[in-house]
PQR file of N, CA, C, O and H, with PARSE charges and radii, in Angstrom:
ATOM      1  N   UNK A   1      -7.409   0.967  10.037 -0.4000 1.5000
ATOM      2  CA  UNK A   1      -6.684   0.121   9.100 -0.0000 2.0000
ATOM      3  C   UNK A   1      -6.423   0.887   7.828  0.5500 1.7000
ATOM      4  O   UNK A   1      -7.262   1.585   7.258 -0.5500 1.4000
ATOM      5  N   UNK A   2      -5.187   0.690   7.441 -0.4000 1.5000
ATOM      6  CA  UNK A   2      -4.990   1.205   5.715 -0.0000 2.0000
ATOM      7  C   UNK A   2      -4.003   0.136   5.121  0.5500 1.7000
ATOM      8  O   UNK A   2      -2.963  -0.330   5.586 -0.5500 1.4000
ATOM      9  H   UNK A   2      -4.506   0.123   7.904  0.4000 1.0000
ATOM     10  N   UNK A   3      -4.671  -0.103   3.931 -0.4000 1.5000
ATOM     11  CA  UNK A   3      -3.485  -1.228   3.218 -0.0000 2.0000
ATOM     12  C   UNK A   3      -4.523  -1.916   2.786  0.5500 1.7000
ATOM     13  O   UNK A   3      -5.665  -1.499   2.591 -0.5500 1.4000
ATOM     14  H   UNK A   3      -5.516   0.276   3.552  0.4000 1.0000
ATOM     15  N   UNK A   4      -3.928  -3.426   2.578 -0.4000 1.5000
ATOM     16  CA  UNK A   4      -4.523  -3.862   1.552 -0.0000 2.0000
ATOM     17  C   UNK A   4      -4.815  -5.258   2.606  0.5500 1.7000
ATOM     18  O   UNK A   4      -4.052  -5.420   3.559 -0.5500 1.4000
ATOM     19  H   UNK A   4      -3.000  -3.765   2.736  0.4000 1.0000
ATOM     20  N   UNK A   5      -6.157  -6.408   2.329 -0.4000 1.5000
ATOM     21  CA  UNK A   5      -6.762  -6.842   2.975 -0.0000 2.0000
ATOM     22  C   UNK A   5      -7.648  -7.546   2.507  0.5500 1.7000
ATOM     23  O   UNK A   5      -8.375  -7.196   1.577 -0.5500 1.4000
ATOM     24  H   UNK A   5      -6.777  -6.277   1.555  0.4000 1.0000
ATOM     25  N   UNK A   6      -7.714  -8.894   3.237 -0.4000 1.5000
ATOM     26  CA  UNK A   6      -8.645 -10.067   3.033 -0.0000 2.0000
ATOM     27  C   UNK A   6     -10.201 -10.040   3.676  0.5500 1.7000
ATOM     28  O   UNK A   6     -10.380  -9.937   4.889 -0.5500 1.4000
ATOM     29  H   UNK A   6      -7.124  -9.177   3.992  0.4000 1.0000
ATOM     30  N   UNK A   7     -11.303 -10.148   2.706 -0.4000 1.5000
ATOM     31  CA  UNK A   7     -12.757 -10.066   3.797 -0.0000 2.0000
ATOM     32  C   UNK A   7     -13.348 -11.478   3.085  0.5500 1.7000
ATOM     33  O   UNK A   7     -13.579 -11.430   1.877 -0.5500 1.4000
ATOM     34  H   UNK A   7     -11.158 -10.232   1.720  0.4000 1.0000
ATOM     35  N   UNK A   8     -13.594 -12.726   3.813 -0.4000 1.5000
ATOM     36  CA  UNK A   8     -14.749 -13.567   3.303 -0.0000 2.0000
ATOM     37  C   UNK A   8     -15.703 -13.239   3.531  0.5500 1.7000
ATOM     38  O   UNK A   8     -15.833 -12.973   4.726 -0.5500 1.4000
ATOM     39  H   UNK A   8     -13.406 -12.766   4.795  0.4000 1.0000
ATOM     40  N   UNK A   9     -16.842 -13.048   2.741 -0.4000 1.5000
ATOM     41  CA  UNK A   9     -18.608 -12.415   2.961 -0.0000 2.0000
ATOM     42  C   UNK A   9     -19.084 -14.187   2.696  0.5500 1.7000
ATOM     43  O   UNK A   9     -18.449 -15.191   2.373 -0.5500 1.4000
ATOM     44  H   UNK A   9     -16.736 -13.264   1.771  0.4000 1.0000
ATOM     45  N   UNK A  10     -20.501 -13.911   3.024 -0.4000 1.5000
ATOM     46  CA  UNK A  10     -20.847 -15.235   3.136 -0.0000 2.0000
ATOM     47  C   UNK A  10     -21.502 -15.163   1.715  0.5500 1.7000
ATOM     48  O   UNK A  10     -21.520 -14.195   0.955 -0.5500 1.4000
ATOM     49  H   UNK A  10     -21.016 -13.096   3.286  0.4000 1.0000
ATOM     50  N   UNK A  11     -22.204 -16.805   1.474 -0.4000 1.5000
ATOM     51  CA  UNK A  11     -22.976 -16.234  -0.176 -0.0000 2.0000
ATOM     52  C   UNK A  11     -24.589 -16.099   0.353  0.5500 1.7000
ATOM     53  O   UNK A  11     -25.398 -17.024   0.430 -0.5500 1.4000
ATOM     54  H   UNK A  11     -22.189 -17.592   2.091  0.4000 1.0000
ATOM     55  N   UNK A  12     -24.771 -14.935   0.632 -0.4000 1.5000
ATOM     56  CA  UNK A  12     -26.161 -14.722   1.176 -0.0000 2.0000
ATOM     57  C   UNK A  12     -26.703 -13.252   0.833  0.5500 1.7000
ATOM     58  O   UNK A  12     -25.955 -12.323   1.136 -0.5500 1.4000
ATOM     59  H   UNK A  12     -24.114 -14.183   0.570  0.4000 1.0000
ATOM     60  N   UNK A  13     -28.069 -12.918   0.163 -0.4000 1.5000
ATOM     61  CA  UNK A  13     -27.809 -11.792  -0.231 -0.0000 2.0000
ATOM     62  C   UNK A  13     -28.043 -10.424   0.870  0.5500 1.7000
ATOM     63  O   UNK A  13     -28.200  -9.224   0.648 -0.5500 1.4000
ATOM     64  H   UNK A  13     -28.677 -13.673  -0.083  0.4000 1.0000
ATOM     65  N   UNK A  14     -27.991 -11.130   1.982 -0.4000 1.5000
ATOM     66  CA  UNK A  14     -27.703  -9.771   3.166 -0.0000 2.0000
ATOM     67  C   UNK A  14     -26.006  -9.526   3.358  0.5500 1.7000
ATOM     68  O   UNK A  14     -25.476  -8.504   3.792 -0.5500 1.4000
ATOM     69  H   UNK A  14     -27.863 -12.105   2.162  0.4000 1.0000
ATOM     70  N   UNK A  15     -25.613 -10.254   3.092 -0.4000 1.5000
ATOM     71  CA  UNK A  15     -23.919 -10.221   2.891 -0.0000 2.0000
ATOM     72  C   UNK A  15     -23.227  -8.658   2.478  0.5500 1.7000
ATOM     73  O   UNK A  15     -23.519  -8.229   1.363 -0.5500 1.4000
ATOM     74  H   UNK A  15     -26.044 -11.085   2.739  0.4000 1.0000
ATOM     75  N   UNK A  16     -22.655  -8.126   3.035 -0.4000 1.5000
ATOM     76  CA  UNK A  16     -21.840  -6.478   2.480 -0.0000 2.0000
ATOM     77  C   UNK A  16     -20.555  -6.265   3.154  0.5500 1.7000
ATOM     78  O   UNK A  16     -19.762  -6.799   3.929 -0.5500 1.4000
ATOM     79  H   UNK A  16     -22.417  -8.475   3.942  0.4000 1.0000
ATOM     80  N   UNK A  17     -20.737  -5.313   2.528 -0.4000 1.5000
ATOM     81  CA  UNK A  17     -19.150  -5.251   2.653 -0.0000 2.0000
ATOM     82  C   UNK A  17     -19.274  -3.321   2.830  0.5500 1.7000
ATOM     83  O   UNK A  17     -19.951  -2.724   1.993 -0.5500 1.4000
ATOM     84  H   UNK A  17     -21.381  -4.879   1.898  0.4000 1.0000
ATOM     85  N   UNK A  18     -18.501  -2.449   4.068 -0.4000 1.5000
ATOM     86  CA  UNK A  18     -19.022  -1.249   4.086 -0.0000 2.0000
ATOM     87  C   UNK A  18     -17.520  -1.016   4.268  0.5500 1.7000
ATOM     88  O   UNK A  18     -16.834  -1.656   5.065 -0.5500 1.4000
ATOM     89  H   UNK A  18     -17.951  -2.934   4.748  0.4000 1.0000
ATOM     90  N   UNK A  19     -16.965   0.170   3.284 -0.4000 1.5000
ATOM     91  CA  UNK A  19     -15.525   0.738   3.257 -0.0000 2.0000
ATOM     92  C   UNK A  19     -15.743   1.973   3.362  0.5500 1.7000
ATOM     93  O   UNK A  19     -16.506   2.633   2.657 -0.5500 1.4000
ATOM     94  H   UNK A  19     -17.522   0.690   2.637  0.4000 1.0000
ATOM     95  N   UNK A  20     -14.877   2.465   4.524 -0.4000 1.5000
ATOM     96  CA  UNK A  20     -15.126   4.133   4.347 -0.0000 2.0000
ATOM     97  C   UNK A  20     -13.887   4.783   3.671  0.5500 1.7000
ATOM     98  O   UNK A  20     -12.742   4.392   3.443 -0.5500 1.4000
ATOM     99  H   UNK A  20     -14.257   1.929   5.096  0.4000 1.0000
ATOM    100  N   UNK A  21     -14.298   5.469   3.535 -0.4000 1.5000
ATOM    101  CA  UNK A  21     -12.846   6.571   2.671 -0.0000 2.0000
ATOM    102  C   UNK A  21     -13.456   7.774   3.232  0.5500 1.7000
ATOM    103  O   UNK A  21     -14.661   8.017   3.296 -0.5500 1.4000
ATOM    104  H   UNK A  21     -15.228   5.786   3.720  0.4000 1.0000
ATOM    105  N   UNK A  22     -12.135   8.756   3.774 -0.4000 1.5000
ATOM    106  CA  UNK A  22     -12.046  10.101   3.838 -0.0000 2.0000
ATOM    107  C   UNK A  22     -10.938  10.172   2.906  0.5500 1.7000
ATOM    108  O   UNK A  22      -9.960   9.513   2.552 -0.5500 1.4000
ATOM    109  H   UNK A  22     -11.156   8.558   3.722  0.4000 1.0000
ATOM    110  N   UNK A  23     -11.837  11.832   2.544 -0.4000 1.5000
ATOM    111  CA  UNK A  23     -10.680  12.787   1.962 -0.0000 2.0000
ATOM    112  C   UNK A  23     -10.100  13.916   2.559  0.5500 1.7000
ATOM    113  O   UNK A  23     -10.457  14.211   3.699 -0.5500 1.4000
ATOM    114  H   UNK A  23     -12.632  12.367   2.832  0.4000 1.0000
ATOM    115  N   UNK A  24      -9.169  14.675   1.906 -0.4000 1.5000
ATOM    116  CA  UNK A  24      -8.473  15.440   2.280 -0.0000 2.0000
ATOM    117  C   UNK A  24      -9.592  16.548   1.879  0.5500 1.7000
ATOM    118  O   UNK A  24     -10.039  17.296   2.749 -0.5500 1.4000
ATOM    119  H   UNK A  24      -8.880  14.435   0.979  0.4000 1.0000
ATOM    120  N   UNK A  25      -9.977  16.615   0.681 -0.4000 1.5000
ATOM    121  CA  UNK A  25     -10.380  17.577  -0.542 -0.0000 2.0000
ATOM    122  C   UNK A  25     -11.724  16.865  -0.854  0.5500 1.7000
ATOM    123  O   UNK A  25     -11.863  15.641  -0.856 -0.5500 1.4000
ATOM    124  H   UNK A  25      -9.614  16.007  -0.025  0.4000 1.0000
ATOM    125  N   UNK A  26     -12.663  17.741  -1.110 -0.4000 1.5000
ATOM    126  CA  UNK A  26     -13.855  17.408  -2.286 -0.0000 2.0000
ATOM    127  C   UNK A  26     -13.507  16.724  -3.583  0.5500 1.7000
ATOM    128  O   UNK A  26     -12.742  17.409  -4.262 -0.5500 1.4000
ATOM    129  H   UNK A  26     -12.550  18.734  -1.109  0.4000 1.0000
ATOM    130  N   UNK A  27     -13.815  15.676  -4.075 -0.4000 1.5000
ATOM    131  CA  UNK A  27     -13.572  15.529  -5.234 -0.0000 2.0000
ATOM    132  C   UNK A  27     -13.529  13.930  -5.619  0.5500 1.7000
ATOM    133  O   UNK A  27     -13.763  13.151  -4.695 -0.5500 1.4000
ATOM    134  H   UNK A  27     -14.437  15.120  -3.523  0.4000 1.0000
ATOM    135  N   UNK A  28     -13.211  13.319  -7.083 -0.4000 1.5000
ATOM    136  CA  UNK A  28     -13.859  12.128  -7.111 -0.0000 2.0000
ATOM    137  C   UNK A  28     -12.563  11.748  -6.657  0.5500 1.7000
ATOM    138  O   UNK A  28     -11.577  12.473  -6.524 -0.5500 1.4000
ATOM    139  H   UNK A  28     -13.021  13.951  -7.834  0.4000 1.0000
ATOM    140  N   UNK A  29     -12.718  10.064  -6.348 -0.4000 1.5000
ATOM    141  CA  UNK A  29     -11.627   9.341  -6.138 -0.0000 2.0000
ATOM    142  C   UNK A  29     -11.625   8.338  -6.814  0.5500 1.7000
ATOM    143  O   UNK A  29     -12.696   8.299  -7.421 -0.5500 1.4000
ATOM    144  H   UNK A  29     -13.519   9.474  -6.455  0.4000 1.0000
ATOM    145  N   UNK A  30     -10.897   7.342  -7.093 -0.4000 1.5000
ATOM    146  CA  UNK A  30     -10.873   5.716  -7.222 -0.0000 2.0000
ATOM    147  C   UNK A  30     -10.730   4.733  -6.231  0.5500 1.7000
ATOM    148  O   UNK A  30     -10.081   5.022  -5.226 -0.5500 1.4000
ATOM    149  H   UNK A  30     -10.027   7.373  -6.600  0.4000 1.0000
ATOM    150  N   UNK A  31     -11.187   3.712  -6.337 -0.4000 1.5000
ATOM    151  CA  UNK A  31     -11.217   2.568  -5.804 -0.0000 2.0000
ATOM    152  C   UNK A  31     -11.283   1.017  -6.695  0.5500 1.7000
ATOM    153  O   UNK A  31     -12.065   0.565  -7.532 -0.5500 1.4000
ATOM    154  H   UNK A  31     -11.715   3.477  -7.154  0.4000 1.0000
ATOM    155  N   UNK A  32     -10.187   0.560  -6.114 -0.4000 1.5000
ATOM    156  CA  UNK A  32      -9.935  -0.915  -6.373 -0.0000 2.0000
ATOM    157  C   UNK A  32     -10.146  -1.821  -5.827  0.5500 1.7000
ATOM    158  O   UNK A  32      -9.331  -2.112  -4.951 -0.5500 1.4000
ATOM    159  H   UNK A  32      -9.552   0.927  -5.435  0.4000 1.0000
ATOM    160  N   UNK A  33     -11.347  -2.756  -6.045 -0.4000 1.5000
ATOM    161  CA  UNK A  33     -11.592  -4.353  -5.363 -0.0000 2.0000
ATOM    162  C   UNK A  33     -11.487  -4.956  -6.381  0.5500 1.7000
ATOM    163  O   UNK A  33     -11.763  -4.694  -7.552 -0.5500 1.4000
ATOM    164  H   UNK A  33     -12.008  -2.520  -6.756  0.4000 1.0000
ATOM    165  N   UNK A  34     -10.794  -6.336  -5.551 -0.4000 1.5000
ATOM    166  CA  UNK A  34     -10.705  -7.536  -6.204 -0.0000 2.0000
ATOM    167  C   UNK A  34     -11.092  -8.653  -5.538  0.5500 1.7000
ATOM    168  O   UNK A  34     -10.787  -9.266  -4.514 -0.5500 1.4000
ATOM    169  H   UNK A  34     -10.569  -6.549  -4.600  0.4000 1.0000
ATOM    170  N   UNK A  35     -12.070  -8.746  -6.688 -0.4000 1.5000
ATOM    171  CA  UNK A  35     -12.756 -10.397  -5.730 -0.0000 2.0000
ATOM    172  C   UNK A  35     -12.323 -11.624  -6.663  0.5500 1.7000
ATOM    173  O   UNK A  35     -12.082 -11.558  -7.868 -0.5500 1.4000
ATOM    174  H   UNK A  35     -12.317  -8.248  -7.519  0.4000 1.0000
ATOM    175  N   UNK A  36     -12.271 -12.917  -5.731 -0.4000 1.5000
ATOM    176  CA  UNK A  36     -12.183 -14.221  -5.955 -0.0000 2.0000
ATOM    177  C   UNK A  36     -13.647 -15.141  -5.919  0.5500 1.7000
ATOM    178  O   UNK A  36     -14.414 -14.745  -5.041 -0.5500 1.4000
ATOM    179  H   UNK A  36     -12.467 -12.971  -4.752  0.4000 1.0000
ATOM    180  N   UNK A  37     -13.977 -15.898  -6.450 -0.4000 1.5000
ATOM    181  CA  UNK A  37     -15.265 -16.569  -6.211 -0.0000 2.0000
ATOM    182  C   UNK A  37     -14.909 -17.794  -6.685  0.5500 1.7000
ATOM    183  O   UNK A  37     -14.870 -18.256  -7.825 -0.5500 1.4000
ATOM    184  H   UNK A  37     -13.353 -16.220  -7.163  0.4000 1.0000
ATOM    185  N   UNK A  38     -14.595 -18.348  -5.350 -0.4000 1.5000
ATOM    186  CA  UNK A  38     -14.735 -20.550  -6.103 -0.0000 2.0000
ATOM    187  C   UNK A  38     -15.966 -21.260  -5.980  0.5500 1.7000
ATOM    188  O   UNK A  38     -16.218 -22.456  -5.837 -0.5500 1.4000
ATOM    189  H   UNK A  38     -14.626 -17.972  -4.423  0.4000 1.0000
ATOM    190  N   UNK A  39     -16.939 -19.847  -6.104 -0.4000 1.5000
ATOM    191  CA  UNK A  39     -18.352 -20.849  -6.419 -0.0000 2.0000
ATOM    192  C   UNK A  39     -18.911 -21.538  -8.050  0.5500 1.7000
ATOM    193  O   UNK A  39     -18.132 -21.800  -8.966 -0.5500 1.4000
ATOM    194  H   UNK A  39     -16.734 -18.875  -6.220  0.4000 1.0000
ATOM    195  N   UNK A  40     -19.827 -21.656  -8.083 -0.4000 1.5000
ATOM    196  CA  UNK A  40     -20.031 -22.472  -9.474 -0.0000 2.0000
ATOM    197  C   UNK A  40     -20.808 -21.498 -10.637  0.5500 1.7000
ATOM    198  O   UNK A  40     -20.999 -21.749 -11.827 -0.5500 1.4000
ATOM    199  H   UNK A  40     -20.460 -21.443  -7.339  0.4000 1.0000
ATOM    200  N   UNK A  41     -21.299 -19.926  -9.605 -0.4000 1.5000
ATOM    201  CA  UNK A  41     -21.871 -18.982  -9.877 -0.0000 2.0000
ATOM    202  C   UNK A  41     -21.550 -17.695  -9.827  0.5500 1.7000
ATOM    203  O   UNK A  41     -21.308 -17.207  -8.723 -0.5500 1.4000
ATOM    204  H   UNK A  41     -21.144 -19.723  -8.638  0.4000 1.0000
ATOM    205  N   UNK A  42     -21.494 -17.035 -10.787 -0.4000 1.5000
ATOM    206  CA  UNK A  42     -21.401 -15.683 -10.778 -0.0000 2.0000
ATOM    207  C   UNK A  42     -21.992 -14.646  -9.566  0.5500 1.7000
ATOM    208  O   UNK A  42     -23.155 -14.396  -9.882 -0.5500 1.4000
ATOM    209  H   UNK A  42     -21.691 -17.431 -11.684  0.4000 1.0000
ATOM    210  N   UNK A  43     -21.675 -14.010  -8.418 -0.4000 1.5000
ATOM    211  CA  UNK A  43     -22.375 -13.051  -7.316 -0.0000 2.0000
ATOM    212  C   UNK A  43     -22.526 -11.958  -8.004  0.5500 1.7000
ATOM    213  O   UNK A  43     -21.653 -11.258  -8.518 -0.5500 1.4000
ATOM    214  H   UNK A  43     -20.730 -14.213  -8.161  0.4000 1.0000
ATOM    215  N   UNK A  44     -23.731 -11.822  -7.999 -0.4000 1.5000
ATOM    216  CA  UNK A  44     -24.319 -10.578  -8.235 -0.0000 2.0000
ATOM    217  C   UNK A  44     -23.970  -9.160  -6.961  0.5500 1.7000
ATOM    218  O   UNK A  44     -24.253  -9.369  -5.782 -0.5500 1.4000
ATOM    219  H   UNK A  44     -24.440 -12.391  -7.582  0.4000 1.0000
ATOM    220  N   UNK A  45     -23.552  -8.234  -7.251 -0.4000 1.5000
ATOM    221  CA  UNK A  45     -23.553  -7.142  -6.358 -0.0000 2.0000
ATOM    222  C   UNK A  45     -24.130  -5.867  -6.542  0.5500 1.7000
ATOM    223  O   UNK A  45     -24.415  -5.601  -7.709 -0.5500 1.4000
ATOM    224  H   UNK A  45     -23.322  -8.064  -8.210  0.4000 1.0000
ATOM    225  N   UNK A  46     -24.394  -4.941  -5.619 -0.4000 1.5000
ATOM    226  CA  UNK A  46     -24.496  -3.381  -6.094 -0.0000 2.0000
ATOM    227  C   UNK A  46     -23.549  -2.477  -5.465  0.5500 1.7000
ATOM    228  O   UNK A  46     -23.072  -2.850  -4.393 -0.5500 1.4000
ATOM    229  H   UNK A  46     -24.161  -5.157  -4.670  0.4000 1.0000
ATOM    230  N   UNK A  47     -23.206  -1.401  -5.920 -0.4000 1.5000
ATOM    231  CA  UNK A  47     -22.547  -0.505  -5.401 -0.0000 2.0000
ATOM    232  C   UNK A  47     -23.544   0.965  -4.537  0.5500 1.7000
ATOM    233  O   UNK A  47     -24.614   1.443  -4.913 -0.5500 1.4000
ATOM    234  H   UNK A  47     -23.593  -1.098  -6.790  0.4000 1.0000
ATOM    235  N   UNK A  48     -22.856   1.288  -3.546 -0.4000 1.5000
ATOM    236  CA  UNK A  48     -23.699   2.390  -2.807 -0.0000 2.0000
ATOM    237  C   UNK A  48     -22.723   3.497  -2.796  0.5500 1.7000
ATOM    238  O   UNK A  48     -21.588   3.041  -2.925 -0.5500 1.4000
ATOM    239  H   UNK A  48     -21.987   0.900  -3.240  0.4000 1.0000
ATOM    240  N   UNK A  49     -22.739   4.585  -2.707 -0.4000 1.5000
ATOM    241  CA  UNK A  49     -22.068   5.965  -2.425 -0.0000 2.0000
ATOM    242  C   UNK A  49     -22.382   6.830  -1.105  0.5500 1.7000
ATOM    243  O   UNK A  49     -22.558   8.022  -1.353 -0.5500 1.4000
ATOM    244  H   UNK A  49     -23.662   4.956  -2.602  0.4000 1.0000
ATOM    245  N   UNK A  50     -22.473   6.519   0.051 -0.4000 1.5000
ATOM    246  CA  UNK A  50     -23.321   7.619   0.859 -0.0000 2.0000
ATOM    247  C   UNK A  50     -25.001   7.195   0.790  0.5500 1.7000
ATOM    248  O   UNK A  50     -25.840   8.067   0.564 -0.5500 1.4000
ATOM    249  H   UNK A  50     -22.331   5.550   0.253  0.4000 1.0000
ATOM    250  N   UNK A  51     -25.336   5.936   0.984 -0.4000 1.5000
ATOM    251  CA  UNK A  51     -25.979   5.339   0.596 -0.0000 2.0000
ATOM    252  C   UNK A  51     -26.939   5.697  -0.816  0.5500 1.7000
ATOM    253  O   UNK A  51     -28.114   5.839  -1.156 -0.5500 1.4000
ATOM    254  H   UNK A  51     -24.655   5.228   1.168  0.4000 1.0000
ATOM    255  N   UNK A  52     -25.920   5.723  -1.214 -0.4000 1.5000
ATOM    256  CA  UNK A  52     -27.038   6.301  -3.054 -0.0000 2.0000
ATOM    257  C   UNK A  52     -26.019   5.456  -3.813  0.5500 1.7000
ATOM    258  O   UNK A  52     -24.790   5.515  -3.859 -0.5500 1.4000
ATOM    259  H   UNK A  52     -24.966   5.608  -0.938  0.4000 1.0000
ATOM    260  N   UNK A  53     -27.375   4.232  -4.698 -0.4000 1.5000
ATOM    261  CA  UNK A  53     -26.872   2.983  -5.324 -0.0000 2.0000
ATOM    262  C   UNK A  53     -26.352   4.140  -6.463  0.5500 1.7000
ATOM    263  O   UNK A  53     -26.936   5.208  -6.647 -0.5500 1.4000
ATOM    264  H   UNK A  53     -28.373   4.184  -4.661  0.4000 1.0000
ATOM    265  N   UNK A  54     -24.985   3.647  -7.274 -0.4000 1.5000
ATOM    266  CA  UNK A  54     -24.142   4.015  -8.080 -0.0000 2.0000
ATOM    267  C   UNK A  54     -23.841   3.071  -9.234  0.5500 1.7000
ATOM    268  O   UNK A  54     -23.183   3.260 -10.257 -0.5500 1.4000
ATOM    269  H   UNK A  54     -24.510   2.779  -7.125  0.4000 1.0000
ATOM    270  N   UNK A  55     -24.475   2.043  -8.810 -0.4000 1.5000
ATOM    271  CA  UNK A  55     -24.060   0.588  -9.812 -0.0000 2.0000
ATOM    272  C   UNK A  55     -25.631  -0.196  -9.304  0.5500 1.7000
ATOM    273  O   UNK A  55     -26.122  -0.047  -8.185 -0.5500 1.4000
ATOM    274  H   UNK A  55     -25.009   1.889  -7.979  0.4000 1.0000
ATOM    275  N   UNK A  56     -25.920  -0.597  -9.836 -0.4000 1.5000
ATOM    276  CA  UNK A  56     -27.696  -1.435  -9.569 -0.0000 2.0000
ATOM    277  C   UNK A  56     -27.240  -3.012  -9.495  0.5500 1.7000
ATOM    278  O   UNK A  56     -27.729  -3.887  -8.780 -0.5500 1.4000
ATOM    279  H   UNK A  56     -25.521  -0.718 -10.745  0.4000 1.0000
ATOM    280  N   UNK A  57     -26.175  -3.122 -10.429 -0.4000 1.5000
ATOM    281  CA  UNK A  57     -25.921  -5.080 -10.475 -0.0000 2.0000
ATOM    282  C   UNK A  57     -25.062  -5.032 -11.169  0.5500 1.7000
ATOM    283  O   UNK A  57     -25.150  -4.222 -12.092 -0.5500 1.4000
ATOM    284  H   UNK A  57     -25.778  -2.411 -11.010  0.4000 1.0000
ATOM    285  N   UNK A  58     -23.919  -5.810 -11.062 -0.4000 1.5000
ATOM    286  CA  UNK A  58     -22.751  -5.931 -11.222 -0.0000 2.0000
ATOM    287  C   UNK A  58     -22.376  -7.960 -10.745  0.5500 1.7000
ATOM    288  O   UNK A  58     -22.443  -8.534  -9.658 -0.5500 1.4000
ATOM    289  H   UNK A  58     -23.847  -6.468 -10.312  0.4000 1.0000
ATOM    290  N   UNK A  59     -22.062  -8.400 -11.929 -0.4000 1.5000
ATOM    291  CA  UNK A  59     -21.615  -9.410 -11.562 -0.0000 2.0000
ATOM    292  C   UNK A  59     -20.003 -10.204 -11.208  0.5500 1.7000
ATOM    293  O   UNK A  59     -19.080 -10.026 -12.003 -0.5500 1.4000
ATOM    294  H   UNK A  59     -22.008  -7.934 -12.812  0.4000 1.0000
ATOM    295  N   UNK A  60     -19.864 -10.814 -10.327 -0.4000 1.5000
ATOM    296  CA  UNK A  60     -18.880 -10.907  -9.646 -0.0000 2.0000
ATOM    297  C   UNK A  60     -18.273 -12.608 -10.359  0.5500 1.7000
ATOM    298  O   UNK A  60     -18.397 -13.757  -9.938 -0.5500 1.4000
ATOM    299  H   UNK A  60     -20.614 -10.960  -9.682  0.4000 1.0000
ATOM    300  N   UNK A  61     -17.779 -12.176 -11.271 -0.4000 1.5000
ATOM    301  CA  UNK A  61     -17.301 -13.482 -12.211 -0.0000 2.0000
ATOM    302  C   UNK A  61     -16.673 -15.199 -11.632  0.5500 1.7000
ATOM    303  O   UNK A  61     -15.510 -14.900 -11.360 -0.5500 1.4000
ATOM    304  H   UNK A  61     -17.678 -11.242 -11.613  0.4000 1.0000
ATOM    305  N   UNK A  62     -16.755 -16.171 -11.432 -0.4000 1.5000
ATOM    306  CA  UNK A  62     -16.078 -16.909 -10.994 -0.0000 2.0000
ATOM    307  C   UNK A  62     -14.711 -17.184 -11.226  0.5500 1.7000
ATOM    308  O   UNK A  62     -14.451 -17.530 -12.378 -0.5500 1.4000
ATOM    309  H   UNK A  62     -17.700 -16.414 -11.653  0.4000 1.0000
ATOM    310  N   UNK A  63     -13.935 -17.131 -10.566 -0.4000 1.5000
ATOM    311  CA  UNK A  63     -12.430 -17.166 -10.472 -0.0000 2.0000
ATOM    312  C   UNK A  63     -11.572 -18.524 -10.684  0.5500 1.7000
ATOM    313  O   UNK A  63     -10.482 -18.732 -11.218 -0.5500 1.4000
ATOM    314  H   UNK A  63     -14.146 -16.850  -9.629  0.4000 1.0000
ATOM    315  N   UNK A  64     -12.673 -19.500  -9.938 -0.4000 1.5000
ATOM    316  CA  UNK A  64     -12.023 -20.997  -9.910 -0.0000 2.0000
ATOM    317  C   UNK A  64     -11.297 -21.392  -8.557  0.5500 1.7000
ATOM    318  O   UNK A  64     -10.775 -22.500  -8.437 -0.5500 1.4000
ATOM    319  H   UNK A  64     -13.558 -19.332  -9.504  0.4000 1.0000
TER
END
């Protein structure tokens, strides 16, 4: 798959989400997610790299 794309995760904290990216080249890249949340609560997340956390907690704002 390449493009752009819908994932519902459940609200549970075994819940993830695993994106791979190859490169062409060594070197950093970017990445863009955008989340929605019509819960009543902010989701807490972490970020991983190659499994090495990069972000510890990150909150996932409610949207409405």
């Amino acid at each position: 798959f390449s493009g752009e794309s819908y994932v519902n995760l459940g609200n549970s904290k075994s819940s993830y989400l695993k994106i791979a990216v190859w490169n062409s080249e060594a070197g950093k890249r970017n990445l863009k997610v955008t989340s929605a949340n019509g819960g009543k609560n902010a989701r807490p997340i972490s970020v991983s790299v190659n499994d090495t956390v990069q972000v510890e907690s990150l909150d996932l704002d409610v949207t409405g």
